[in-house]
N, C-alpha and C positions, 0 to 999 in steps of 0.2 A: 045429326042435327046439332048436339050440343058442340063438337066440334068446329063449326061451320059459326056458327053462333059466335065461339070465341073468337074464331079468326076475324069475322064481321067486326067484334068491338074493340079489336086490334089495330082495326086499320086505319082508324082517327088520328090515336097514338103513334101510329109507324108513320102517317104524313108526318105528324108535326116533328118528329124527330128528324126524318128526311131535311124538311122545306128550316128547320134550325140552323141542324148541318151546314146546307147551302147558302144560309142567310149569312153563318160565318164565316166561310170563304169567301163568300165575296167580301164581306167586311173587311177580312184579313188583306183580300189583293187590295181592295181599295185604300185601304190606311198603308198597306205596306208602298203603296206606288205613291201617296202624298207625301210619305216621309221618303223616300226616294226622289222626287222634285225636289224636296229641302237637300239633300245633298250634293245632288248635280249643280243645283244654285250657290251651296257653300262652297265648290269646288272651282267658280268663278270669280271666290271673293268678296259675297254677299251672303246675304241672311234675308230667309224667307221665314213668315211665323205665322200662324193666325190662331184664333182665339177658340177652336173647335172645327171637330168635323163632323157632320150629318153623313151618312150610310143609310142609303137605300138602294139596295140588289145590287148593279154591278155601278154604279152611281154614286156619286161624293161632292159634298159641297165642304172648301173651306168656307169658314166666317171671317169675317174682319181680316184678310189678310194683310199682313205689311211686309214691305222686300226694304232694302236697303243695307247701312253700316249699323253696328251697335250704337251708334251716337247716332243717327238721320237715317229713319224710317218713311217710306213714303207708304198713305194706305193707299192697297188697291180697291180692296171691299171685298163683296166674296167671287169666292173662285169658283165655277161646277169643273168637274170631272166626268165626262157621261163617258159607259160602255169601257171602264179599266176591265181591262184581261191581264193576265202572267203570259210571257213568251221565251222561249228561249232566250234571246237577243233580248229582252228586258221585257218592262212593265209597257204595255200597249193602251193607250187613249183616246177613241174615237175620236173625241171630239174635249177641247176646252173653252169655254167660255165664258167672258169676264164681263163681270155688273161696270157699267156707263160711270166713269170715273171722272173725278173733277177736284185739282188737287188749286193752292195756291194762298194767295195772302189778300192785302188790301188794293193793293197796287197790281198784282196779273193773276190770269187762271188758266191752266194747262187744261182741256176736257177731252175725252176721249171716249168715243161709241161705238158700239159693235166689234170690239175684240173679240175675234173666235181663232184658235189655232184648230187644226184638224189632223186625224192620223199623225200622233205623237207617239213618239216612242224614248223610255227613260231606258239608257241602255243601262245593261250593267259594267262592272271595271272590268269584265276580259272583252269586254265589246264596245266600250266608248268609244276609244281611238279610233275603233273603222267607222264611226259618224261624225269627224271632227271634232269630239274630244267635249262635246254639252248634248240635250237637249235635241235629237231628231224629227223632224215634222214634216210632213207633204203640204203641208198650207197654213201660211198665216195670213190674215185681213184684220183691215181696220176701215170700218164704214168713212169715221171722219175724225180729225183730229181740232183743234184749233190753240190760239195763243192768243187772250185778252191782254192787253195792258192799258190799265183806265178807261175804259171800257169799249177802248177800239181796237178789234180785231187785228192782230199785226199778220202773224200766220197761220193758215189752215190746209189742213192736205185733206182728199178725199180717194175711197175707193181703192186704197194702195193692199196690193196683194201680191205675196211671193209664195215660189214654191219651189218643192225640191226633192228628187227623187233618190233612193238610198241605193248607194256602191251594191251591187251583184254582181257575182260574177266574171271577176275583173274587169267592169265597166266601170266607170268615173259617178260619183256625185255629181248630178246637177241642180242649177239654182237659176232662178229666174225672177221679176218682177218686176210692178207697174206702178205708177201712182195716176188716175187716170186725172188730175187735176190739182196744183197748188196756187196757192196765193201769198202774195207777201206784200204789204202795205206799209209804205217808207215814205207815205205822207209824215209819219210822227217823227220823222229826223227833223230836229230842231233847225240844223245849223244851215241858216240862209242860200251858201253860197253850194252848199251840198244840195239842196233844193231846187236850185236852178238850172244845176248841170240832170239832178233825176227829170225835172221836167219834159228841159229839153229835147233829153234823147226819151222820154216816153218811159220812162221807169218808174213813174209814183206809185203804180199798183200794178207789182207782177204778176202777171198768170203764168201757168205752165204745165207741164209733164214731165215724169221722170221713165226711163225705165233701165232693165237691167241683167245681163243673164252670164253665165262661167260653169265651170265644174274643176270638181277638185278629182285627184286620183288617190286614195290612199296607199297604192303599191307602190308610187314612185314618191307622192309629195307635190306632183305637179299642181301649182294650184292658179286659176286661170278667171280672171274678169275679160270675158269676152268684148262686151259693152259696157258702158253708162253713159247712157245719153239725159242731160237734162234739158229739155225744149224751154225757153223762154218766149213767149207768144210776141209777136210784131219785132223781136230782136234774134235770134240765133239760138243754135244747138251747140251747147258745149258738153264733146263725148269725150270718154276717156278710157282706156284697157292697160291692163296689166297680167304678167306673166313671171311668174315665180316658182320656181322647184325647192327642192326639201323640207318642205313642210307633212313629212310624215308624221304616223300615228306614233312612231319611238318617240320622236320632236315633240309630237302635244303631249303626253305622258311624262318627259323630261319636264317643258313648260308645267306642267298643271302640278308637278309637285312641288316644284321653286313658288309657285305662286301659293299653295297651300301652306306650305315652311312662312312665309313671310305674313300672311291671316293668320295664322297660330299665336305671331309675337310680331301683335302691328306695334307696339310700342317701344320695341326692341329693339338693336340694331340689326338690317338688313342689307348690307352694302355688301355682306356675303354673298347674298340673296341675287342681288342685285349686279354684281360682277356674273354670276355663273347665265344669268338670263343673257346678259348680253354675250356671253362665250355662246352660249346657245344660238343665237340671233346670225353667228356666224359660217351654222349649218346651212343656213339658206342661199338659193342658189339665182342671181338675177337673167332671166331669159329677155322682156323686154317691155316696154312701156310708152303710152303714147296719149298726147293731149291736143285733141281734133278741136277749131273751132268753124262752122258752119253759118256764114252770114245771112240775115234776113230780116236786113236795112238799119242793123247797130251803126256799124262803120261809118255810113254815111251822112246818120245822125250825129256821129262822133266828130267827125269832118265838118263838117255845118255849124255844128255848135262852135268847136275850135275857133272857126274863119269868124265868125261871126264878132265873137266876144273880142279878137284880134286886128278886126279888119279886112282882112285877106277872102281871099278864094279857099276855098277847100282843096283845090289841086296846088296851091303854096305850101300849106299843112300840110298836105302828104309829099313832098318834095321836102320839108322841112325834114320827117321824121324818116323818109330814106338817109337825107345827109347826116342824121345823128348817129343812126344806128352803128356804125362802122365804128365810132370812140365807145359805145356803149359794149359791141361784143368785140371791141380787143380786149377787154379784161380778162375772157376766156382762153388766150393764148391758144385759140385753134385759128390759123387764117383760113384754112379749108371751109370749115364750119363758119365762120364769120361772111365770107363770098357765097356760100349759099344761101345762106339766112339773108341776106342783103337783096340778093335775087326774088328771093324767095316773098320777101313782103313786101318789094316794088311793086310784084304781080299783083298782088294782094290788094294793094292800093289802087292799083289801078283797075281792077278790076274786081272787087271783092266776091269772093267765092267762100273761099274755106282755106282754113290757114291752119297747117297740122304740125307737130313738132313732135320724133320718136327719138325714142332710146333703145336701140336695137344689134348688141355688138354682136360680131362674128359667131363668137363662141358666147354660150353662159358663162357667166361672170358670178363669182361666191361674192359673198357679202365682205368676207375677209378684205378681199383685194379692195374693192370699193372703198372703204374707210380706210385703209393703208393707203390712198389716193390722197382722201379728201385729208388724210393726216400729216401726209409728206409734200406731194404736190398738188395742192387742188385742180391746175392749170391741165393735166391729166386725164381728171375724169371723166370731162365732152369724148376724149378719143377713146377711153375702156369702156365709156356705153352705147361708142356709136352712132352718139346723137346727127339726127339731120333734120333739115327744114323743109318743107314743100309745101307750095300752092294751089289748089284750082285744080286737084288731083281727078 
């Protein structure tokens, strides 16, 4: 009995000893993964700070945070932290989520709601590089954003959500995202004669969508914007892709400590600094690029307005700006390219569809060569990147 007794009044004291333990761990992971945010944030060249952290269970709040330079802080407010774990591959963060911010002066105000990042992860230095080299996450949102000036709305985006799944396995990072709505109001351009052309063609108050998707490969460097498309409502889709190799994990690693050398002694000279970035810049390899435009009834606005303010017919105007074209891209010293592009926006004109322009040479092309182009001969570079024109594809 007596025995039994003791263990009995043991066991108050052995919880709480336990349930301390654990309370400190997790303290521990929690402060040690916010001071780890602060580092991956200095390693971009900024500074994150805030005025305290709350710990409860695997749970953390910054207070008053501010990110920015040492001279120009911006507050965020505070920061949560829900569900930090320790991982191999880093500090793990269910979920982050940021207090409704609203930064600005007398004259405009930035606001911003519903910031939540999800499945973060702060890698550590033998594992950055295989997540692009900051900051990992499967999802970022923003309910809504907006831009006051004098107290009319100029831009606001809503419902913009990206996400992106982490390199396994020798599969590629991918990336993806939407903005399911923007606005942009250019009523408040002053100037008259800018006024009358936004009218015209129907541009005093944009709406639209964006979206967006690619992946990167860290074994090769390949790094890929598949799409971006921005929709501008009652006007056209202007998309655009790019395609670039060596941007591996050595490369961001090289990158990320020339940029830490030059925050160390921002007041110093860094032209050191600053020559070896650009030697670095030279590692990369151009594969190919391309800027699509998709009409839906700009052109013909654009045509209209022209004739109008001029006199003319819109089929003058577009006969007009075929017979210029040809003085405008002899400057490029390609005739090849010059006779297609000429074809190419006749069609256009006459027919408006979608008018795309790539950059797509034979082989990939380093960076080196490229600027050896635009240094020696610029007349050159239409034919090392392949550039071509086409219509109504």
């Amino acid at each position: 009995m007596n025995l039994s007794y003791r263990h009995m009044r043991a066991l108050p004291l052995s919880f709480l000893l336990v349930t301390t333990s654990l309370s400190g761990a997790f303290a521990d992971t929690a402060g040690m993964a916010a001071e780890r945010l602060k580092e991956i944030v200095q390693m971009q060249g900024a500074i994150l700070e805030w005025d305290r952290i709350d710990i409860r269970g695997d749970d953390a709040v910054l207070v008053n945070v501010r990110a920015g330079t040492a001279d120009d802080k911006l507050l965020i407010g505070d920061v949560a932290l829900n569900g930090v774990s320790n991982t191999a591959e880093g500090y793990l963060i269910k979920e982050i989520v940021f207090d409704p911010m609203e930064v600005g002066d007398e004259t405009s105000t930035v606001s911003i709601d519903d910031a939540v990042m999800a499945g973060v992860l702060l890698p550590e230095d033998s594992q950055i590089d295989q997540f692009g080299g900051s900051i990992f996450y499967e999802k970022a949102s923003i309910g809504s954003m907006s831009v006051t000036v004098s107290d009319d709305e100029v831009v606001s985006l809503s419902d913009f959500v990206t996400r992106m799944t982490a390199p396994a396995n020798g599969e590629p990072m991918t990336y993806s995202g939407s903005a399911d709505k923007f606005y942009l109001n250019l009523t408040v351009v002053d100037d008259e004669d800018q006024q009358a052309v936004l009218a015209a063609l129907d541009l005093e108050e944009v709406t639209g969508s964006l979206s967006f998707d690619g992946y990167w490969q860290p074994t090769d460097g390949r790094f890929v914007l598949s799409h971006y498309d921005t929709v501008v409502d009652n006007a056209g889709t202007f998309g655009l892709t790019f395609d670039m190799g060596g941007y591996t994990p050595a490369f961001l690693a090289s990158l990320r400590e020339l940029q830490a050398q030059i925050a160390a002694n921002p007041d110093g000279d860094t032209s050191s600094q600053g020559l070896a970035i650009l030697g670095l810049m030279q590692q990369l390899i151009f594969h190919s690029t391309s800027v699509k435009f998709t009409d839906a009834s700009l052109t013909n606005k654009l045509l209209n307005y022209l004739a109008e303010t001029q006199g003319m017919k819109p089929t003058d105007i577009a006969n007009q700006a075929k017979a210029v074209l040809p003085f405008l891209l002899g400057q490029l010293g390609n005739a090849e390219l010059t006779a297609e592009a000429m074809q190419a926006v006749g069609k256009f004109l006459d027919d408006p569809k979608n008018l795309t322009v790539r950059a797509a040479p034979s082989a990939p092309v380093p960076f080196a060569l490229l600027a050896a182009d635009v240094m020696s001969d610029p007349k050159k570079l239409t034919k090392t990147l392949g550039v071509t024109v086409t219509a109504n594809d």
